[in-house]
C-alpha positions in Angstrom: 105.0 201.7 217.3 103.3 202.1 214.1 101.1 204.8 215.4 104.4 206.6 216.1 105.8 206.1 212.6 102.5 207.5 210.9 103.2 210.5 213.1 106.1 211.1 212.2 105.8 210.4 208.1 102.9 213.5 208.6 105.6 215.7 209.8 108.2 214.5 207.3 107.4 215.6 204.0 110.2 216.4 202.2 114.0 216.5 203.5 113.4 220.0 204.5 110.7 219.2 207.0 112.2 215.8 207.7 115.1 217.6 209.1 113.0 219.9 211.1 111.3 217.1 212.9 114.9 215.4 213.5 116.5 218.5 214.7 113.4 218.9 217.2 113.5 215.1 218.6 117.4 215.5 219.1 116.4 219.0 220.9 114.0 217.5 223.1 116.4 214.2 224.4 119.2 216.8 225.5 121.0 217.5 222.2 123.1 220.8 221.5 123.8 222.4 218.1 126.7 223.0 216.1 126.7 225.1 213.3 128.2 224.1 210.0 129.7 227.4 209.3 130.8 228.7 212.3 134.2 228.1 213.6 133.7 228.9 216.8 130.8 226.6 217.5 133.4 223.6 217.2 134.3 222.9 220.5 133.3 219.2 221.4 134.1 217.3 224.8 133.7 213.8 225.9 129.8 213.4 227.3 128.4 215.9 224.4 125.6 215.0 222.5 125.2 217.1 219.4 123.5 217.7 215.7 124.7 219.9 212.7 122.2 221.2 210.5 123.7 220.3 206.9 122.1 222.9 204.4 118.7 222.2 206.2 118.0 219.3 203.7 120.8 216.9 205.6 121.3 216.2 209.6 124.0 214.9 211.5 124.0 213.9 214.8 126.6 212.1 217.0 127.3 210.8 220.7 130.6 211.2 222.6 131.6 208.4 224.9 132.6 209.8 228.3 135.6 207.3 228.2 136.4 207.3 224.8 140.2 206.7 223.7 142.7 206.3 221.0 141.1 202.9 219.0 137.2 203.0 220.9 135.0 202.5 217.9 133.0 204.7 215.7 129.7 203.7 214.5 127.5 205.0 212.2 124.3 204.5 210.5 123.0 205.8 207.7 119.6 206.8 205.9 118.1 209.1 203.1 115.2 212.4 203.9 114.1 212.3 200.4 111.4 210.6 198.7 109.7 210.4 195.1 108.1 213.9 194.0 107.0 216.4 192.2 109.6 219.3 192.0 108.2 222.5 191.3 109.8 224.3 188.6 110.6 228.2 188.0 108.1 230.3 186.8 105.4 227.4 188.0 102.0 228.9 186.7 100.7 227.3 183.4 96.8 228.0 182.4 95.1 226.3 179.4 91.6 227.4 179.3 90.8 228.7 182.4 92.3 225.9 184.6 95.6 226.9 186.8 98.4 224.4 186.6 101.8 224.0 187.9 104.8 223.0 186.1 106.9 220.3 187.9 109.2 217.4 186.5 109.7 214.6 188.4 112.4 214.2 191.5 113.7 210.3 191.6 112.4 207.2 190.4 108.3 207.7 191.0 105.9 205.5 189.6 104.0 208.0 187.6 100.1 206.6 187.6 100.1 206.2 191.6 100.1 210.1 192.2 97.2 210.7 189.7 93.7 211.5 191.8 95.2 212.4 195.4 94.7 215.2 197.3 98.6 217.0 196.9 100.2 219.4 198.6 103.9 221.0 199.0 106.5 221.8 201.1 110.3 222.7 201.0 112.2 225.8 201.2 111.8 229.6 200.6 114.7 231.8 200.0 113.7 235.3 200.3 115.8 239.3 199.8 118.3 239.6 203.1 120.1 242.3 204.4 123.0 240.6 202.5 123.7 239.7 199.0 125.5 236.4 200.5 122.8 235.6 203.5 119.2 235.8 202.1 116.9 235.1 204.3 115.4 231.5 203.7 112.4 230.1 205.3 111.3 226.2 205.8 108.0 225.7 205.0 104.3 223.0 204.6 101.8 224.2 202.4 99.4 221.4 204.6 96.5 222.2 202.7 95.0 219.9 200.1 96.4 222.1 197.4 96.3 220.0 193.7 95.5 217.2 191.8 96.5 215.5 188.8 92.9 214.0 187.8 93.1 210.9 185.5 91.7 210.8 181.7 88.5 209.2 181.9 88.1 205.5 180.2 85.1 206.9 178.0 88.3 209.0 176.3 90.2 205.8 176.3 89.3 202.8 175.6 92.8 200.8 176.2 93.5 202.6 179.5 93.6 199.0 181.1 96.1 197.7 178.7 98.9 200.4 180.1 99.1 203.9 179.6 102.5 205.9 179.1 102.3 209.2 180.7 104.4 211.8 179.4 106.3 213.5 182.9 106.2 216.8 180.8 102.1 216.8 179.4 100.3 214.6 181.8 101.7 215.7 185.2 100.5 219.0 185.7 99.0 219.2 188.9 96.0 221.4 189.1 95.3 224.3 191.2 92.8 226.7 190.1 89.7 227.5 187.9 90.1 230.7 187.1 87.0 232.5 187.2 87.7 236.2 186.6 88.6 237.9 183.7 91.8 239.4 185.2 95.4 238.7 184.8 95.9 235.4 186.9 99.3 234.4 185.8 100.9 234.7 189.1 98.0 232.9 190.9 100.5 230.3 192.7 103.5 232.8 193.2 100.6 235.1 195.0 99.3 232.5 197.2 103.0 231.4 198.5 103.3 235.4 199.4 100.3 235.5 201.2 101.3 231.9 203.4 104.3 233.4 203.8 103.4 236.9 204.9 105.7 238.7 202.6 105.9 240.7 199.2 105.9 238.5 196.5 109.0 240.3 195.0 110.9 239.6 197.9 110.8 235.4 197.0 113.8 235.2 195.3 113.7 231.5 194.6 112.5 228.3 195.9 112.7 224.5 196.1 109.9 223.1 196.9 108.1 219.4 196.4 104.4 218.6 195.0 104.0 215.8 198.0 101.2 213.2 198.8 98.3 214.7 201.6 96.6 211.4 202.1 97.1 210.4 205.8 99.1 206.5 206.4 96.7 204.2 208.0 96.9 200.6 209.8 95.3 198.0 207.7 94.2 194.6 207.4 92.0 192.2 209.1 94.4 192.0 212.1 95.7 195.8 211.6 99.2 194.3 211.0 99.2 196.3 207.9 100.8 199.7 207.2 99.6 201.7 204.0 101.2 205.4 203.6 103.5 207.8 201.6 107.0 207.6 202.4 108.0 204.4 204.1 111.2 204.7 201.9 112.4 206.2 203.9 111.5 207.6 207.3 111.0 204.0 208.1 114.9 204.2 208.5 114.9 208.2 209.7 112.7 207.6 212.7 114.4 204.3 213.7 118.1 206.2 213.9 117.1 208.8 215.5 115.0 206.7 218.2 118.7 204.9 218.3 120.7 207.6 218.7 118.6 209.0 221.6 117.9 206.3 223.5 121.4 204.4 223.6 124.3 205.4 225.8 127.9 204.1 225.0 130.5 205.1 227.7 133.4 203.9 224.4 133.2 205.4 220.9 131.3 207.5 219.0 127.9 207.1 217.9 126.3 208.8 215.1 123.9 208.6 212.7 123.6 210.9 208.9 120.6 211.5 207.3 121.5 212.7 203.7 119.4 214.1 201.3 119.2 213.7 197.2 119.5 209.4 197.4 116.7 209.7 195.2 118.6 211.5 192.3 122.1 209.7 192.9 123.2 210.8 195.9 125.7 213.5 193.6 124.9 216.8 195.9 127.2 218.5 198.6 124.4 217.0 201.0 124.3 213.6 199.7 126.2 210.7 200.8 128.8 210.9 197.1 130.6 213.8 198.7 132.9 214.5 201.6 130.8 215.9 203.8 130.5 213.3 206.5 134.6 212.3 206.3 135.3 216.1 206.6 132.8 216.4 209.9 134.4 213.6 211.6 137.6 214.5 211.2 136.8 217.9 212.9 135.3 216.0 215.8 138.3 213.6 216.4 140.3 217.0 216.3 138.7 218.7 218.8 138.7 215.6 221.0 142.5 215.6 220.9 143.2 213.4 218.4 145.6 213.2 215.8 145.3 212.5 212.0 146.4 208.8 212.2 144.2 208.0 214.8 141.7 209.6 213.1 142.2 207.4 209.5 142.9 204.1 212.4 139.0 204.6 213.4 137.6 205.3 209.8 139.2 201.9 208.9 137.9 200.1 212.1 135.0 201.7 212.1 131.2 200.6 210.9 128.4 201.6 209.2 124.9 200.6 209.0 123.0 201.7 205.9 119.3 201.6 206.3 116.7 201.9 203.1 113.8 200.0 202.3 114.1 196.6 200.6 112.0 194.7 198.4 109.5 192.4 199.7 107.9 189.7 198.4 104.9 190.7 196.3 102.3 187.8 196.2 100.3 188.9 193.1 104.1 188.9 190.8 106.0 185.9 192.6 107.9 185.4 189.6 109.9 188.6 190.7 111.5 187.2 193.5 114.6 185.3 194.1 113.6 181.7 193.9 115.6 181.0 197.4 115.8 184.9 199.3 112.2 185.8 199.7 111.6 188.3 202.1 107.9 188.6 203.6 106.4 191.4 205.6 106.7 191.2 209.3 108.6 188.7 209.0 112.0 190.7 210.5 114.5 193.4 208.9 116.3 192.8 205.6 120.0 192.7 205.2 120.7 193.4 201.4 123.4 192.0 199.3 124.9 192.2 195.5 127.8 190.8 194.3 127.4 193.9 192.1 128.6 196.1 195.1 125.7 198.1 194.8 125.7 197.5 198.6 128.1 197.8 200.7 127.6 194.8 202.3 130.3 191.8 202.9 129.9 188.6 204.4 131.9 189.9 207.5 129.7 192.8 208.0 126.6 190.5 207.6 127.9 188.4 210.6 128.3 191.4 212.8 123.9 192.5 212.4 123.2 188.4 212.6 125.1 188.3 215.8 123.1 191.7 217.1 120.0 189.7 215.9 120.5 186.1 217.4 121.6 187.6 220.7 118.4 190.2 220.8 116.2 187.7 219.1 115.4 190.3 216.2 114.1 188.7 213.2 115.9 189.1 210.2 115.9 187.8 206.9 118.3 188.0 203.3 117.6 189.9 200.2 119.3 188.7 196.8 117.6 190.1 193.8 117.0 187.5 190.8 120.1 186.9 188.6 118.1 188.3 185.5 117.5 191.7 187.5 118.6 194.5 188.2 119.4 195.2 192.3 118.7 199.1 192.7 121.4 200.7 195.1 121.4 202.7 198.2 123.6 204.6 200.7 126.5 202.4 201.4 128.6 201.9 198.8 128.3 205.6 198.1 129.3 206.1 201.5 131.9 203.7 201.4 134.1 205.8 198.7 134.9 208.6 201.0 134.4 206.1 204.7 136.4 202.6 203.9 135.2 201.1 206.7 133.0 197.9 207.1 129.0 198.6 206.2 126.2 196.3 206.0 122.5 197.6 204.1 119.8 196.4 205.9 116.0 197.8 206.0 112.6 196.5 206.4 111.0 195.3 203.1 108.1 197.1 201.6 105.7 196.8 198.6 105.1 198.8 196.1 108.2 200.8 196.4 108.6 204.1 194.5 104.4 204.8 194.8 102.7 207.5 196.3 101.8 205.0 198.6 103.6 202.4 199.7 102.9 199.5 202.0 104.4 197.4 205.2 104.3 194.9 208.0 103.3 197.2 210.6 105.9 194.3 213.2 109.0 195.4 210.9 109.1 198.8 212.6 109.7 197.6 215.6 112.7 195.3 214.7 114.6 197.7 212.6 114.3 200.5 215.9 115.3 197.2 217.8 118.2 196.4 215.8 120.0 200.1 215.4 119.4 200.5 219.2 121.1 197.0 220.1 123.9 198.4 217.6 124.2 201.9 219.1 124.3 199.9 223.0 
């Protein structure tokens, strides 16, 4: 299981590539594409098992029941492709003194020092001159290659470095590319090398978005391996386990289907993140084409559910005093369901008592996350969701340390309940 998720964190990283390697396991178990802009595409029949590519950063995929009818239930789960990272900026190439740099500012909430001294690379997408004004050609793309660093200052330079240092996002994070040896002109050193990865004229890229993410491999850990230490848990923990749900369960009643949304990191304020009306619009196309009406349509929103699966906060044995004094939540010790009486989750106790029944009956551990009263909770998916979808939702996810780093770390046993869980839910 956890050799599995390492696999597929390698594959996954960015929201471009993460919905490449969901598009190709939904391919492989028998699912068939609909396109987003394409009107004739829509035609959707009891029995079919499809995906829709969302502006390649977002994927959703669904399951028809062969006996579905008027009130059979519609259930949904919900997780994020994005991570933490570097966003390369226009016009990337900066040089001071010789050494190449690129220009980046920061995507979501990183923590800064943890991505200084890795081996970095980048991936995302390419949009390159069409045949069309409207359609340019655009072009997903992995770098793979240990391509920068960000090197550290050295303590000998300053002295207090132990004490905390403040690094500024806009002077301390350039990554670092090059030493430029040659006299010649070398300002387009990084635009130059994209051309030539991309076998194309470099004045046919017309613009980019791309991430500065971290190369280092996730490992197993520990004395007894139960350990997992890698980039971006949060949160292809969540990614891989709905779409190992979606394709493995069968539900004769309902639909089934999961959204992956990009730009959670940043708010979720995108037309492929969760605060828009993508999803609402999608299903309501699908319960047309089954031959349903607009009531029935709004009759399963409202009785409908949704899972909402991120990463949660763990208990962190070297900062105790952080937890809740009553809701601790150790690694490996079972999945997380989240709450706030803040609504920054979605979660009610109602919807709680729906997962702890899927638990007790499956014997999947699970545990309760409050933060402390003097703290703030963070926020996820759900209640996002929840403004455009007023159905019942629960936030669950497996709880992680050191959330928000370059690398972050696990119980390697929590993978397997939360692929458990959304399975049991899906059946």
């Amino acid at each position: 299981m956890a050799h599995k998720l390492l696999d597929a964190i390698g594959k996954c990283t960015c929201s471009f590539t993460t919905v490449q390697y969901g598009k190709e396991r939904l391919k492989e178990a028998g699912f068939s594409e609909i396109k987003l802009e394409n009107m004739e595409d829509w035609s959707v029949k009891r029995g079919d098992k499809i995906y829709i590519n969302i502006y390649d950063s977002s994927l959703f995929a669904f399951t028809v029941g062969e006996k579905i009818g008027r009130g059979d239930m519609l259930r949904l789960a919900a997780a994020h492709t994005d991570s933490p990272a570097l966003y390369i900026k226009s016009n990337p190439e900066v040089i001071t003194r010789g050494y190449g740099k690129i220009n980046v500012e920061i995507y979501g909430g990183a923590i800064l020092n943890t991505w200084l001294d890795r081996p970095l690379s980048a991936a995302g997408k390419v949009a390159l001159k069409g045949d069309s004004v409207f359609t340019p050609k655009t072009v997903i793309t992995d770098f793979e290659e240990n391509l920068f660093t960000i090197p550290n200052l050295a303590i000998h330079l300053n002295r207090e470095v132990n004490k905390g240092v403040e690094l500024n996002r806009q002077n301390h994070m350039y990554p670092v590319c090059k030493i430029i040896e040659e006299n010649l002109n070398s300002t387009g050193f990084f635009m130059e090398y994209m051309a030539e990865r991309l076998n194309v004229q470099k004045e046919d890229i017309l613009d980019y978005e791309l991430y500065v993410y971290n190369k280092e491999k996730g490992c197993l850990l520990g004395i007894d391996r139960n350990i997992i230490s890698s980039p971006r848990l949060d949160n292809i923990t969540s990614v891989k386990a709905l779409i190992d749900g979606i394709t493995d369960s069968k539900r004769d009643l309902g639909i089934n289907g999961i959204i992956l949304y990009d730009n959670e990191e940043v708010g979720s304020k995108s037309k492929q993140g969760a605060d828009s009306l993508l999803l609402s619009m999608i299903l309501e196309r699908i319960y047309i084409c089954l031959g349903f009406d607009r009531q029935e349509f709004l009759h399963n929103i409202t009785n409908g559910f949704m899972l909402s699966a991120d990463v949660a906060h763990g208990f962190h044995p070297n900062y105790s005093e952080k937890s809740d004094v009553t809701n601790i939540n150790m690694l490996n010790k079972g999945i997380v369901i989240k709450r706030a009486c803040s609504q920054t989750y979605g979660t009610d106790c109602q919807s709680v008592a729906v997962i702890e029944q899927i638990c007790r009956e499956n014997h999947i551990p699970y545990q309760k996350f409050a933060s402390r009263s003097d703290a703030s909770t963070g926020s996820t998916l759900g209640s996002i969701a929840n403004k455009y979808l007023p159905m019942r939702t629960v936030d669950i996810g497996v709880p992680v340390l050191a959330m928000h780093s370059a690398r972050e770390m696990m119980g390697a046993k929590d993978q397997e309940y939360i692929e458990c869980l959304v399975k049991c839910y899906f059946d």
